[in-house]
N, C-alpha and C positions, 0 to 999 in steps of 0.2 A: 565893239560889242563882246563882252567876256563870254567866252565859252566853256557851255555847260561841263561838269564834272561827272563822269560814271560812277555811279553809286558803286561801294565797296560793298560788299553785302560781310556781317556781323559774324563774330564767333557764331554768336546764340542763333542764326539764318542756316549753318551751315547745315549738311545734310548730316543726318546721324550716320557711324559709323553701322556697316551691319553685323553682325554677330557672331559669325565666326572670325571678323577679325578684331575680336574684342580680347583683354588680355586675361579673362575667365575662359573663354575657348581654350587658349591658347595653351594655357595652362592643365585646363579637364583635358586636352589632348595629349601633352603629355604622359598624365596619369593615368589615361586609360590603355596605354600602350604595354606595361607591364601586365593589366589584371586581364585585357584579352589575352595577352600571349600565353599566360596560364591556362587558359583553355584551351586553346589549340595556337601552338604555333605559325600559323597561316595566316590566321586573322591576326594575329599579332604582329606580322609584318604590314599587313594592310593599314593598321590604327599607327604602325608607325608612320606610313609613306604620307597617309592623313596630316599627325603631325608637324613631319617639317614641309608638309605644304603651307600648313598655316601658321608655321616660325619663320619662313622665309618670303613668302607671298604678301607684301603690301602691310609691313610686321615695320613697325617705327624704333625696334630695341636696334640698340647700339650693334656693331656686328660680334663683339665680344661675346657679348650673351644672347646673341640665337647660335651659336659657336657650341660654347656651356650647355646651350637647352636640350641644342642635336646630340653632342655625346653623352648627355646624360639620358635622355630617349631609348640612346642605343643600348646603352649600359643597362637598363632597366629590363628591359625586352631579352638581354643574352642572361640578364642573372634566373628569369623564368623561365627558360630553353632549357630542356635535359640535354646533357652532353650526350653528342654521338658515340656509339661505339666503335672504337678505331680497331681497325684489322692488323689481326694478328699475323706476325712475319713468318714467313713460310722457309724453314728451316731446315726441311725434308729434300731441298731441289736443289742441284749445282748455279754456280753464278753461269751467266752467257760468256762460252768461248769470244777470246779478244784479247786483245795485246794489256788492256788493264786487266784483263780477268783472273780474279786469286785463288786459289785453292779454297773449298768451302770448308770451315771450322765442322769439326763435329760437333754439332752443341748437341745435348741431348732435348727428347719432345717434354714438354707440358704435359703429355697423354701419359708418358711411362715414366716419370718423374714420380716422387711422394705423392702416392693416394691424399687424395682430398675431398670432402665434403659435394655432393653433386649440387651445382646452385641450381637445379630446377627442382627439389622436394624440400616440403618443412616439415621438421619434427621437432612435434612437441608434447606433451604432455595434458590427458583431457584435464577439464578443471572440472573443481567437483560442482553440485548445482545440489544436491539432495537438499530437500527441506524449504529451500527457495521459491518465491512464488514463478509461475511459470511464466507470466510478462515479464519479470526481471530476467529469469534463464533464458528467454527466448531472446532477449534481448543482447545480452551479450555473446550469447553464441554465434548470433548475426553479423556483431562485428569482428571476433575470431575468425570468419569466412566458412562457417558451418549452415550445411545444409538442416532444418532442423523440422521435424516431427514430434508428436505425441498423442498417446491414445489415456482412454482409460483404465488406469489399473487393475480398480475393482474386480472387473470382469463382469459389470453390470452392461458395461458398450456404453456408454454414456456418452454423447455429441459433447466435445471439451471446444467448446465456445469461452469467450470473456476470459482471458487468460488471467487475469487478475484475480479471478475466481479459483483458481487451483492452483494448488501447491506440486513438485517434484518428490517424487518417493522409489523412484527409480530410474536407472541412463545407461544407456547403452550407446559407446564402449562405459565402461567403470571411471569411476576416478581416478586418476592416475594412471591410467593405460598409455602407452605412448601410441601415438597416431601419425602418420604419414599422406600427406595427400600431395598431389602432383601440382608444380603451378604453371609448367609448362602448355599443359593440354588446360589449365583453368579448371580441372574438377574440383566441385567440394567436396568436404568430407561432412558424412550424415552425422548429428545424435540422434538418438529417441528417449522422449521422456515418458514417463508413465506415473499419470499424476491423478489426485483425488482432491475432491474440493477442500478448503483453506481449512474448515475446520472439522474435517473428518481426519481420523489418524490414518497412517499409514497402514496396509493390509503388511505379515511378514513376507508373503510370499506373491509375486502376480498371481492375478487371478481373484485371490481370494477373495470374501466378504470385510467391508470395513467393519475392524473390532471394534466395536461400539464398549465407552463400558457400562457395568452393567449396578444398579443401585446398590449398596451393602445393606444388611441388615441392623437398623439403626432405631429399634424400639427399644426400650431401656437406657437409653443413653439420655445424657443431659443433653440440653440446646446448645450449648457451644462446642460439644463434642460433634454432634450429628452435625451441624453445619458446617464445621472444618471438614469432613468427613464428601460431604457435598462437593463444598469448592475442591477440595480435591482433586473432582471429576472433571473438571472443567466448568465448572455451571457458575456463573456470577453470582456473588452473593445476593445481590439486590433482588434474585430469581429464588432465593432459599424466604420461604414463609412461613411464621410460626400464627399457629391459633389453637385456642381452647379444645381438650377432646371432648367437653362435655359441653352440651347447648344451652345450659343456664351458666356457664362461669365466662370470665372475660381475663384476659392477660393482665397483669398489673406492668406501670409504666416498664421499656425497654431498661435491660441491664436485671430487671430485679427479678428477673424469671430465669435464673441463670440456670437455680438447681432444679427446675421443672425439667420434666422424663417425659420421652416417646413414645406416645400411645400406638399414635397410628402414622402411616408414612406413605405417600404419595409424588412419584411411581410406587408401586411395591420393590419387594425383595428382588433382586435378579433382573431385571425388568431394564430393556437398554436407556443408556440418556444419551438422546441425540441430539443431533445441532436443531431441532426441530421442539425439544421439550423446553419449556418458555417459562415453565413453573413447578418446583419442587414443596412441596406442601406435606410440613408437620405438626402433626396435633400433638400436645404438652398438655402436662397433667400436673396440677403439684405434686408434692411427696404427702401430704397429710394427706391425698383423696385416694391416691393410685389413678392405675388404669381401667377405663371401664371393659367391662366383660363383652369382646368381641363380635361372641353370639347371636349379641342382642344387636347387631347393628350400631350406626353410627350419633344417632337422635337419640342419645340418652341424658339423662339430667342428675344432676345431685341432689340428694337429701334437701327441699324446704318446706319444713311443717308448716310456717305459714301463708305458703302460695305466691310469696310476696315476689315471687323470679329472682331471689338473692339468695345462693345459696348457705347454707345455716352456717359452711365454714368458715364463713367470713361476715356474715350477718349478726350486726350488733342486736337486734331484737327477734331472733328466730320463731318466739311464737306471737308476735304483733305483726301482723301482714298490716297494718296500717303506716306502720313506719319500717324503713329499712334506711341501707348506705346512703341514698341519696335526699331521704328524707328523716331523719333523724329522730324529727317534733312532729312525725306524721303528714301523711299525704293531702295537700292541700284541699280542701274543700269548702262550697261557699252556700253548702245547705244548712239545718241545724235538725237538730234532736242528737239522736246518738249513730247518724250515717259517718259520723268524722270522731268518733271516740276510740280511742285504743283498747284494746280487745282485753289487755291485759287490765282494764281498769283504771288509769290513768286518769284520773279527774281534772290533775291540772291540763289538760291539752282538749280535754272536751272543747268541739265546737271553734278550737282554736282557727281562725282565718287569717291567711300570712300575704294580705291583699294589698299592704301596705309596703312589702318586702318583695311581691315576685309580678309576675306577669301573669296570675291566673287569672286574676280580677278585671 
């Protein structure tokens, strides 16, 4: 009677390997043995002992290369380790009485040797910050290892929140000051800035009021004088607006109002522009009309004899208030008799209806 055979059991049956001794373990183990030792050396002895557990423990490589993996482990782990500091030979003492014992050299000390630089202070040089926004200044000062402050300039006291929001206009020490701080005891060294927001100018002196400036007197001037005159100040152009001084005239298209003159100007004379003024507003006048008489206030009109709201300096029919610029052949209308006849007598355009031409009809 044959007897039965004990089943082999399969690759595919066997039990999976576990996980740390997989050769991604093996490996991440490795390489974490350098980047903890960077942090502290302790743990990095620890991540190493880890590793050749798990390069030598139940590990199927050749013994070659768990050989290879361990000095390289090691190697990794000592190029992260700051070297110790090795003690300095004491030069100052005789050698110990003895039958070897030599007469000590005089050598001379390190201490009274050539002056040399103290390695526990840096000096160096403040950098300048003026004009820079105060999250950049603050920023780099931080990394210099500067302790860093700032107030407001102005001398208004203003809470300087949102660094980003002001600018530097003053520091203390100066630019170029040479600075000393200790690194021994770990002190920093302070700046102070003293700053106004991004687009206020600088005061000359702390304390002061920001000099705002202040509008020039720009009546008589052409439109392209007075508006250079503007952006000058700081003001965007797209913020400089030109309009009619008189309330029945209109600009003719941009460019061709070049030689039109400053009637009137808004801010006034003198008058600050600050980061707060949104709109600069001048009234233009042509040359043939002039400027209207101040006096009278701002609501004044030009010369039109016939009502027609165009005024006569540019109105082709100045005494037919039936027709003007816009209507040429007379104001549309869909009555009859003589409510649609040009004043001036026109017979041809009596009664004229342009119902087949507009959209009055």
């Amino acid at each position: 009677m044959p007897v039965p055979r004990t089943p082999v059991p399969s690759p595919s049956s066997a039990q999976p390997a576990r996980w740390w001794r997989t050769n991604p373990a093996r490996v991440g183990a490795i390489v974490a043995v350098p980047l903890l030792g960077a942090l502290d050396e302790r743990v990095g002895f620890v991540a190493l002992v880890a590793a050749l557990v798990t390069l030598w423990r139940g590990n199927p490589w050749p013994k070659g290369g768990k050989i290879f993996a361990t000095i390289a482990a090691m190697a990794l782990l000592g190029a992260v380790i700051p070297n110790q500091p090795q003690p300095q030979p004491d030069t100052g003492t005789a050698a110990p009485a003895g039958k070897d014992a030599r007469p000590a050299r005089n050598v001379p000390s390190l201490a009274t040797s050539t002056p040399t630089a103290s390695p526990t202070a840096r000096t160096e040089k403040m950098t300048d910050f003026l004009g820079e926004r105060l999250d950049i200044a603050f920023s780099r000062s931080r990394k210099r290892g500067y302790e860093v402050t700032s107030h407001d300039a102005s001398g208004e006291r203003r809470d300087v929140s949102a660094r980003s929001l002001w600018k530097v206009c003053f520091q203390q020490p100066a630019p170029g000051t040479v600075v000393e701080d200790s690194v021994e005891d770990s002190a920093e060294f302070g700046v102070e800035f003293g700053v106004v927001r991004t687009a206020e100018p600088c005061p000359a002196r702390e304390g002061e009021a920001v000099p705002w400036p202040t509008m020039p007197d720009l009546v008589g001037k052409t439109w392209p004088t007075a508006r250079a005159a503007v952006v000058a100040l700081g003001v965007p152009e797209r913020r400089v607006h030109p309009e009619a001084a008189y309330a029945n005239d209109l600009l003719p298209e941009a460019g061709e109002y070049d030689d039109w003159r400053v009637c009137r100007q808004d801010p006034a004379k003198d008058a600050e522009v600050r980061e707060d003024t949104w709109l600069v507003t001048l009234s233009l006048s042509s040359p043939e009309n002039g400027c209207p008489d101040s006096d009278r206030g701002q609501a004044l009109y030009l010369p039109d004899r016939d009502g027609d709201g165009d005024p006569d300096y540019h109105d082709p029919y100045p005494r037919d208030r039936n027709r003007d610029t816009t209507f040429p052949h007379g104001r549309p209308h869909t009555g009859s008799g003589d409510s649609g006849s040009s004043s001036d007598g026109d017979a041809d355009h009596r009664g004229w209806s342009p119902c087949r031409h507009t959209r009055w009809c």
